[in-house]
Each structure stands twice: as C-alpha cells, then as structure tokens.
C-alpha positions as CSV (number, residue, x, y, z in Angstrom):
1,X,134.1,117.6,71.8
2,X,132.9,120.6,73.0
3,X,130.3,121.2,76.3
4,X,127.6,121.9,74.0
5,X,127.8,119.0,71.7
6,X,128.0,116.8,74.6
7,X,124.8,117.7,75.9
8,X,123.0,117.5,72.9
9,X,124.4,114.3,71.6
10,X,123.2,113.1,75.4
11,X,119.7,114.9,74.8
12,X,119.1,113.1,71.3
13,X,120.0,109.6,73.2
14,X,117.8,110.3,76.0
15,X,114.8,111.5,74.0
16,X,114.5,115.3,72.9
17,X,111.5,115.7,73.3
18,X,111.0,114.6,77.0
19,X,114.0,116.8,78.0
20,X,113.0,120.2,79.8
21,X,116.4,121.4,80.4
22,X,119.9,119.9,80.0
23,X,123.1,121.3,80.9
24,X,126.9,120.5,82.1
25,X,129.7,121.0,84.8
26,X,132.6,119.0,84.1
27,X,131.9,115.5,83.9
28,X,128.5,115.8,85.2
29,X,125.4,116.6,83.1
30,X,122.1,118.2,84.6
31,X,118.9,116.7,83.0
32,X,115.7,117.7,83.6
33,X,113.0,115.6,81.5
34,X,109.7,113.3,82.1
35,X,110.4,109.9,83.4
36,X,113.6,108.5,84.7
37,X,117.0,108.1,82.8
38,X,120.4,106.4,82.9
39,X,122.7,107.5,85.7
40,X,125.8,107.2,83.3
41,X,125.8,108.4,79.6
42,X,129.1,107.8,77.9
43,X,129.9,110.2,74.9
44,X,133.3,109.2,72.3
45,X,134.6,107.1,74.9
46,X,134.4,109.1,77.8
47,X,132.4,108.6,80.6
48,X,129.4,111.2,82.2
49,X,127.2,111.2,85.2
50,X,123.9,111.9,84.5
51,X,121.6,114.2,87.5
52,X,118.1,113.4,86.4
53,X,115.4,115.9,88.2
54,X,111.3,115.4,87.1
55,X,110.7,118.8,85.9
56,X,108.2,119.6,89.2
57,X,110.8,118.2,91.5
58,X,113.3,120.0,90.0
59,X,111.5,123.6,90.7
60,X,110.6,122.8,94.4
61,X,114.8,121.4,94.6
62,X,116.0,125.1,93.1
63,X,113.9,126.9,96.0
64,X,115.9,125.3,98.4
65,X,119.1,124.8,96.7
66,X,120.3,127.8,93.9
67,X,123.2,125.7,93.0
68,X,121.4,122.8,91.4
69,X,120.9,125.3,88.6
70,X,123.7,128.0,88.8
71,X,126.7,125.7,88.7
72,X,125.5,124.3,85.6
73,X,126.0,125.2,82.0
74,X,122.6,124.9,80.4
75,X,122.9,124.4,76.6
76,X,119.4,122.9,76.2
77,X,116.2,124.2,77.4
78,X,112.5,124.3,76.8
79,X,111.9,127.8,76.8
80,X,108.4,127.8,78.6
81,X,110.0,125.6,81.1
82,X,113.2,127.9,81.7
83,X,110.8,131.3,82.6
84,X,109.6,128.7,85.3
85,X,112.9,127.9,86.6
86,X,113.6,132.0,86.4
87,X,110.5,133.0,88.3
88,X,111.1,131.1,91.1
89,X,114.6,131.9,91.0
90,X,113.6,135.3,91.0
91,X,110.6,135.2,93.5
92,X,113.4,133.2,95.8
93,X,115.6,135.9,95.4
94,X,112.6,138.2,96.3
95,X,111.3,136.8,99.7
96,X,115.6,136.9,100.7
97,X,115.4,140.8,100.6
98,X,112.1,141.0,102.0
99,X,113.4,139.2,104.9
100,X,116.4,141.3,105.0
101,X,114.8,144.5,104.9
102,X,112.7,143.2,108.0
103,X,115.9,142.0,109.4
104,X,117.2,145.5,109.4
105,X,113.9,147.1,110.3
106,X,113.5,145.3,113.5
C-alpha cells in the first residue's frame, strides 16, 4: 500500500471529518484532529504509531519545533487549517532573519 492510501484509510477510521491534517514518515503517522485518538492504527496487517496533536497545540508545537511538520509527508489536510500552519511557519521563519539581521547589525 502506498503512503497516501495509508493515511487515508487511517483518516476514514479515525473520523474525516475531525481530522485537520494527516501525514506519514515511515511507520509513523502525524494526525492533527479534535479530540484524542489511538496511539497505534494497524493498516493490512502492519503496524503504525499514531502522533496525535489538538489542532491549537499543534501550531504553538511548530513555532518551537519545524520538524514536527517538515519531516512529515502530509497527504491529508484541511485547507483553511494548512494556511495556518504556513503562516506561522512563515512568520517563524520571519522573526529568524530579523534577528539575524540585528545579529549582524550590532
């Protein structure tokens, strides 16, 4: 089964329409959604850990970790939600040259 199918048949079983973003890395699927979820999803016999992030908590966890987004493959997003997680990527991203251009003003 491919990464994308995966996720999806993980985002049906979980319940589509609580799920704000979903993605992959391996054996380990990202999912962002309202309310808790299992930490284990097993998919044709083979076995998944399941990162579960409330969709507030997960944008204040990005600000001060990239890679809890970047090392994922998302497959599954709410669109809405996904300009959130890119603006404060991006305002991050901002405030880091700022500083840097301080840095080599000073």
């Amino acid at each position: 089964m491919q990464d994308k199918e995966v996720v999806m048949k993980v985002v049906e079983d979980v319940g589509r329409w609580e799920v704000m973003l979903a993605g992959i890395n391996g054996d380990e699927i990202l999912m962002v959604k309202k309310g808790k979820c299992a930490d284990k999803a097993c998919v044709e016999g083979k076995e998944y850990k399941v990162k579960w992030f409330d969709p507030e908590d997960y944008l204040k966890r990005i600000l001060e970790d990239e890679e809890v987004f970047r090392k994922y493959k998302v497959v599954y997003f709410v669109k809405a939600y996904l300009r959130k997680v890119l603006d404060v990527l991006a305002s991050a991203e901002v405030q880091r040259m700022s500083m840097d251009l301080n840095k080599l003003d000073a």
